[in-house]
N, C-alpha and C positions, 0 to 999 in steps of 0.2 A: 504494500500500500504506500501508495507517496507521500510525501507528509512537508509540513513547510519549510526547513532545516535542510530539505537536499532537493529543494526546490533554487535555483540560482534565479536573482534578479526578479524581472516581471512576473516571471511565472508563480515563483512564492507570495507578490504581491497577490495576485488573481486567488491563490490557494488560497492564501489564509482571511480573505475579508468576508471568504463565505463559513464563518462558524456555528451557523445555525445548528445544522443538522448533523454533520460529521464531525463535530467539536462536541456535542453534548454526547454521544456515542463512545469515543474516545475517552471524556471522562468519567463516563460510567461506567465502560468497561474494566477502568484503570480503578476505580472504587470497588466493585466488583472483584475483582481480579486480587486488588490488595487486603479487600474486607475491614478496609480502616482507613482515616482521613488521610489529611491529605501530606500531615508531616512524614506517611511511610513509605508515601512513594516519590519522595524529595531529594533522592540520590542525584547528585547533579554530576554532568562528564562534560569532561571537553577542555578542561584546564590547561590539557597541557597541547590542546590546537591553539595556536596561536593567530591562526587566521581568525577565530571569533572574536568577537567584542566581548568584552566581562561587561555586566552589568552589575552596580552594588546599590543596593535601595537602603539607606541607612536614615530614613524619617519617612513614617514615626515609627517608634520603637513599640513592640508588642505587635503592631500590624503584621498579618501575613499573606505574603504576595503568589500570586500563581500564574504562571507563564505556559501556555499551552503550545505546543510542537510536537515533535518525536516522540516524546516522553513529556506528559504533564508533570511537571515540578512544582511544588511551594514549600517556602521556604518563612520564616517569622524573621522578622526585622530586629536583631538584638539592641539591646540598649546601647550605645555607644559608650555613653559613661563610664560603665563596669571597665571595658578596656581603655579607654581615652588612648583609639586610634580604629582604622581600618583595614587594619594589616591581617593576615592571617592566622588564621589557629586551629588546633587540631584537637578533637575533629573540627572540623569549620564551624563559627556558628554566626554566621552573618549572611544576610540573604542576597547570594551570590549566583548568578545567571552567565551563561556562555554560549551566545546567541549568533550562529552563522548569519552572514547578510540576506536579507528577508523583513516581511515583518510579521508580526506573532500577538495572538492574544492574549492580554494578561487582565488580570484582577485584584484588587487589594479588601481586605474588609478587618473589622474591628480596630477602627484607627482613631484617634483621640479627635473627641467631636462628633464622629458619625456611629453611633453607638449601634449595632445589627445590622451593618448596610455594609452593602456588596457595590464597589463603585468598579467598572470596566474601561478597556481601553487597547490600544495597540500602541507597540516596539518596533518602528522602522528601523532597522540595523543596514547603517550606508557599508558598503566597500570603501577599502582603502585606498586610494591613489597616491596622495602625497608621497615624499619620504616621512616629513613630518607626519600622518596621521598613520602611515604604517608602523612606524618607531614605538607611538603610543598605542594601539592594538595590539602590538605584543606583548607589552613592558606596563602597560595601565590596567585601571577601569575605571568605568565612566559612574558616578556618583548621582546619586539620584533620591530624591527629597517629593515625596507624595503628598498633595494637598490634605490639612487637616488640621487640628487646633494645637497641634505641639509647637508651633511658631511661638504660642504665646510663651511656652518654660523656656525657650532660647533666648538666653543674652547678646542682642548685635554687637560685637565691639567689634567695628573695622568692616573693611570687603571679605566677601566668601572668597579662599584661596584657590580652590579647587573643585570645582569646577568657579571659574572668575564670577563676580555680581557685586555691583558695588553697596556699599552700608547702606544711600539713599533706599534705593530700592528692594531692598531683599526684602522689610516687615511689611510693606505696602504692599509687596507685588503676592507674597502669602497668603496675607488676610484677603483682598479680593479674590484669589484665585479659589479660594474655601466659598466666600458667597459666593462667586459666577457657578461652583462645581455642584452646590445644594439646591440652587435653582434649574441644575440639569443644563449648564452651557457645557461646550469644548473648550476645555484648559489642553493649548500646547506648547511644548517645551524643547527648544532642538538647541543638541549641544553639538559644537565646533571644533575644531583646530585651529585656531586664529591664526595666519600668514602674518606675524610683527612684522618684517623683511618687508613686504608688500605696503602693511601697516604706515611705516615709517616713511614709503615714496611718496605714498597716498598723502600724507600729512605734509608732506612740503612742497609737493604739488597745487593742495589746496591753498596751502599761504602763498605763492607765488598767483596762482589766480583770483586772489581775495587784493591784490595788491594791484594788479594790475586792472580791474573790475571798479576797486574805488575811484583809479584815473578816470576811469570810462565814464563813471557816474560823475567826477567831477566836470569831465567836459559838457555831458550833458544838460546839467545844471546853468553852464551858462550862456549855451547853445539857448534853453528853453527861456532864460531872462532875456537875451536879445530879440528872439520872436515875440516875445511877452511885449517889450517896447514897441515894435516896431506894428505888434496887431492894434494898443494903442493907439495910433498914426493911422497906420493902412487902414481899419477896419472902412472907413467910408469910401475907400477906392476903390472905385471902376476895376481898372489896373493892376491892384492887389489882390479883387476878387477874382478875377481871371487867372492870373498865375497861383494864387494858392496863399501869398506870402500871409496871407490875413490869416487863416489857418494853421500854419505851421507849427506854432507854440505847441499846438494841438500834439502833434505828431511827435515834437520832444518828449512831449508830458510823458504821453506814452510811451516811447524807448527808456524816459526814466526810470517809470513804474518797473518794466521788465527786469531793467538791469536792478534794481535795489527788492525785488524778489529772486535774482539770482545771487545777489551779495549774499541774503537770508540764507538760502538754500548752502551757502558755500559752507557759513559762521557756521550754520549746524552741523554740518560733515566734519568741521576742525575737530568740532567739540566731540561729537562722537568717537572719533579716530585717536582724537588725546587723550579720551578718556579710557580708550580698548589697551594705548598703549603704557596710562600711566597702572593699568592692572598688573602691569608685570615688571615684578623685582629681581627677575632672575640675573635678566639681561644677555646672559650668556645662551642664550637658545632662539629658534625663528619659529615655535608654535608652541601655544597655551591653550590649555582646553577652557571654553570661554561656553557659558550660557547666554542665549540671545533675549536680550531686552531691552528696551528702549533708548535705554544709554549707551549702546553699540551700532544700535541696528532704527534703519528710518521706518518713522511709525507709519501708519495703512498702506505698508506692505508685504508681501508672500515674508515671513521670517525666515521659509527656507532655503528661499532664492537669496535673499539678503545677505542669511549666511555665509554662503558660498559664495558669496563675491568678496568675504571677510576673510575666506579661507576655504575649510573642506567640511561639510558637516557628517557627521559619525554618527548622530541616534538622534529619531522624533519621535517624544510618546505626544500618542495625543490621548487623554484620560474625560468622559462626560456622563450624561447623564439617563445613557441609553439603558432599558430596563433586557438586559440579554438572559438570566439565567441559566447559566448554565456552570457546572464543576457541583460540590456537594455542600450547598448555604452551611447545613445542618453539623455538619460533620468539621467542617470549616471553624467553626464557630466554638462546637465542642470542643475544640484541638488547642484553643486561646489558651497562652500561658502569658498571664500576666509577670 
């Protein structure tokens, strides 16, 4: 039987967005089969393929997530605190995924805030291209924080390291994303490899065109006072009406307006671009894994076209409010270790 994990590219997209009916089958066979929840059939493989992406869901803690492919897995979400880090241990106890390029249906429920609820979603797992994002598919995993009210016990002090977000935005962009996810919208979230190298052309490219822009508008400015005068004067002429010169101001006005909504356009891209590159204190590298938001990336549009033009993007969950059913609520539920 095929399954999404050895499905390559498109064809694993088409597979796995239809889980209705051969996804509820699979996990009931897999309950069935196991004769118990869902922490026994949790053995996770693939650790030591390096072409997969790790996924590590480390918020909230007690939640337990379920990733449906090959093998359905779920895994609970350990407290982080207890170890104060994300490294490994043995046996493993951190909810750890190793997800070929595809995407894949997953689940989270009993998470702080959504007390009995089952919230659903999918894991678009990109291929690697770069050097930079293959380095980090071997050698990483990508970090992953589920909507739910555990934002409120976290102390912001500073930007998120890893995956990058800056302090402005991390408690803001939480709390909303908890109501938009309760009223049943699409929260999504797609992580990067930022091109800094790129980053840093980009950035003085745009100062060099923010400089030369301002000349523009200045000439403009007094291009449009001269018309201004001279519409003054002209406007009762024959003469003036015929050739235009009455009008003209008009025309300035206009190339001003354009040019000082392109200046706007520009200030925003600096700020964005300085703010992608003042995320990184390594210095000594040409790729960070960076989460897309506002402060990176221009608002109403695709984030994940965005992304990639910032770099290479590596994983889009998109998580809502769609009522799917399917895996074992009951058994799920039972299995919660606080």
């Amino acid at each position: 039987m095929y399954n999404a994990e050895s499905l390559p590219g498109s064809a694993a997209v088409r597979f796995t967005r239809r889980p209705s009916a051969w996804l509820a089958a699979c996990v009931a066979a897999a309950g069935v089969l196991s004769g118990c929840g869902p922490r026994d059939y949790s053995m996770e493989t693939g650790y030591a393929d390096q072409s997969k992406l790790q996924v590590q869901f480390f918020s909230p803690p007690g939640a337990t997530v379920t990733v449906a492919g090959s093998h359905t897995r779920a895994h609970q979400i350990a407290r982080e605190g207890e170890f104060e880090h994300r490294l490994e241990r043995s046996p493993e106890e951190f909810s750890v995924f190793n997800l070929a390029p595809g995407c894949y249906e997953f689940k989270y429920n009993t998470a702080d805030g959504l007390p009995g609820v089952s919230v659903y979603g999918e894991l678009c797992v990109e291929h690697a291209n770069s050097h930079e994002a293959r380095v980090f598919m071997r050698r990483a995993f990508v970090p992953v924080s589920l909507p739910s009210e555990y934002y409120r016990r976290v102390q912001v002090a500073g930007d998120e390291i890893f995956p990058y977000r800056g302090e402005v935005y991390r408690t803001a962009i939480d709390e909303y994303d908890l109501v938009r996810l309760k009223q049943g919208d699409v929260i999504e979230k797609v992580f990067f490899i930022a091109d800094l190298q790129e980053a840093e052309k980009r950035l003085n490219e745009t100062r060099r065109q923010i400089a030369v822009l301002e000349r523009e508008i200045e000439y403009a400015e007094a291009r449009f006072k001269l018309a201004y005068y001279d519409f003054r004067v002209d406007v009762g002429s024959s003469s003036a009406q015929f050739w235009g010169r009455d009008r003209a101001f008009i025309e300035w006005e206009n190339k001003r307006q354009k040019l000082e909504q392109q200046l706007t356009a520009l200030q925003q891209r600096l700020q964005r671009t300085q703010s992608l590159l003042d995320g990184d204190h390594v210095l000594a590298r040409r790729g960070m894994l960076v989460l897309a938001t506002e402060e990176v990336i221009e608002a109403h549009r695709d984030p994940v076209r965005e992304a990639d033009r910032l770099g290479e993007v590596v994983l889009v969950m998109r998580i809502g409010g769609r009522h799917m059913h399917w895996g074992e609520p009951r058994q799920e539920l039972a299995s919660y270790e606080p």
